[in-house]
C-alpha positions in Angstrom: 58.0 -8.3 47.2 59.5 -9.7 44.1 61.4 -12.4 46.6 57.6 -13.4 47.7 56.0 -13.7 44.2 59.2 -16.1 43.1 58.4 -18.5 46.0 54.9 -18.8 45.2 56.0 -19.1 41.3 58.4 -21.7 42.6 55.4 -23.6 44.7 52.6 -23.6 41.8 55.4 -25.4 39.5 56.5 -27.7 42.1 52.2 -28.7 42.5 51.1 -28.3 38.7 54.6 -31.2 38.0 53.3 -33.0 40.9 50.0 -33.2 39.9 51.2 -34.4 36.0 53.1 -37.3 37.6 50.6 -38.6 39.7 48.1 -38.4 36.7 50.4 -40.6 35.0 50.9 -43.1 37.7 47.1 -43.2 38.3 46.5 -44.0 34.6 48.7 -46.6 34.2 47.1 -48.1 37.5 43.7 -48.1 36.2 45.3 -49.8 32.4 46.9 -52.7 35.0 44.3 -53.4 37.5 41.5 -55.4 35.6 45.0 -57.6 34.5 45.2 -58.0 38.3 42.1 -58.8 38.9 41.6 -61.4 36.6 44.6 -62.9 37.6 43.5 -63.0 41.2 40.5 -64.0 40.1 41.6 -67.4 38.6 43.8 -68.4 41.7 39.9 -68.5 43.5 38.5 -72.2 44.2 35.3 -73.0 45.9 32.3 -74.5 45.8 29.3 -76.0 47.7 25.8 -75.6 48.2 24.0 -72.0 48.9 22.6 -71.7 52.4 21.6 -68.1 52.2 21.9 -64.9 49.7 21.9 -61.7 50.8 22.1 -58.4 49.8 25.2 -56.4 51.8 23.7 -52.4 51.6 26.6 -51.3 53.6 28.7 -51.9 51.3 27.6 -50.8 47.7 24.8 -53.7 47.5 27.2 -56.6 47.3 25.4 -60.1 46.9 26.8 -61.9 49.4 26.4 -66.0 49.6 26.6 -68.1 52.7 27.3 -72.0 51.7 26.2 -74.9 53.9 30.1 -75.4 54.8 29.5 -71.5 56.7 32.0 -70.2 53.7 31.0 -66.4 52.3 31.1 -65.6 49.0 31.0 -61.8 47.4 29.3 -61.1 43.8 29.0 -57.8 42.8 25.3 -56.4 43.0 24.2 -57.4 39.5 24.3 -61.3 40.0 21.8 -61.4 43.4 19.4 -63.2 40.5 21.5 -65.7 39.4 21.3 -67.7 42.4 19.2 -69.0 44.3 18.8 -71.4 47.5 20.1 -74.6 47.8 21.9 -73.9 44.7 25.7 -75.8 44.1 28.2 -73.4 42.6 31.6 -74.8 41.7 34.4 -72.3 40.7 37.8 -74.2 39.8 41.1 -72.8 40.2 42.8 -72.0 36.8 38.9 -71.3 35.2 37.5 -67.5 34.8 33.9 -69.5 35.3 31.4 -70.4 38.5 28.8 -73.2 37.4 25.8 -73.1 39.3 24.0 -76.5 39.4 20.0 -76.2 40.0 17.9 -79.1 39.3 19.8 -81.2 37.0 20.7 -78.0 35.3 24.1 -76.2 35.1 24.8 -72.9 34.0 28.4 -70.7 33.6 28.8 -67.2 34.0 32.5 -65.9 34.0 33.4 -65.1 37.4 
């Protein structure tokens, strides 16, 4: 019986160590992913002019943006009100911005 109680001693360290060391490596994920992020996010060019905006419920309530060159662009939820049809948005590589252009008008959120 004593053999027994060892193994299960032996298992519980074994999971509590394993469980520490992925805490770790999930903590210093979450500290470098915005980094990533951004950095992906400034390698991003497009622009054009807004055909359509929709809402995508399936998936969290992304705003999604068709352009009249049939290109789709996703915004999280929050920014469905910033656009609106027949819109231009211009986001140049290198720049955290988009500029929205709307009746001699432009406006720049960071992307």
């Amino acid at each position: 019986m004593g053999n027994r109680d060892l193994g299960f001693k032996i298992f519980g360290a074994v999971a509590f160590c394993m469980v520490i060391i992925g805490y770790f490596f999930y903590k210093d994920y979450r500290r470098k992913e915005p980094e990533r992020m951004k950095e992906k996010n400034l390698n991003i060019s497009f622009s054009g002019i807004i055909d359509s905006i929709y809402r995508d419920y399936s998936n969290h309530g992304v705003t999604i943006l068709i352009l009249k060159n049939k290109k789709k662009l996703k915004f999280n939820m929050y920014q469905y009100s910033r656009f609106k049809k027949d819109d231009s948005i211009v986001k140049n590589r290198g720049k955290d911005s988009i500029y929205i252009y709307r009746k001699g008008e432009v406006k720049a959120y960071k992307y």
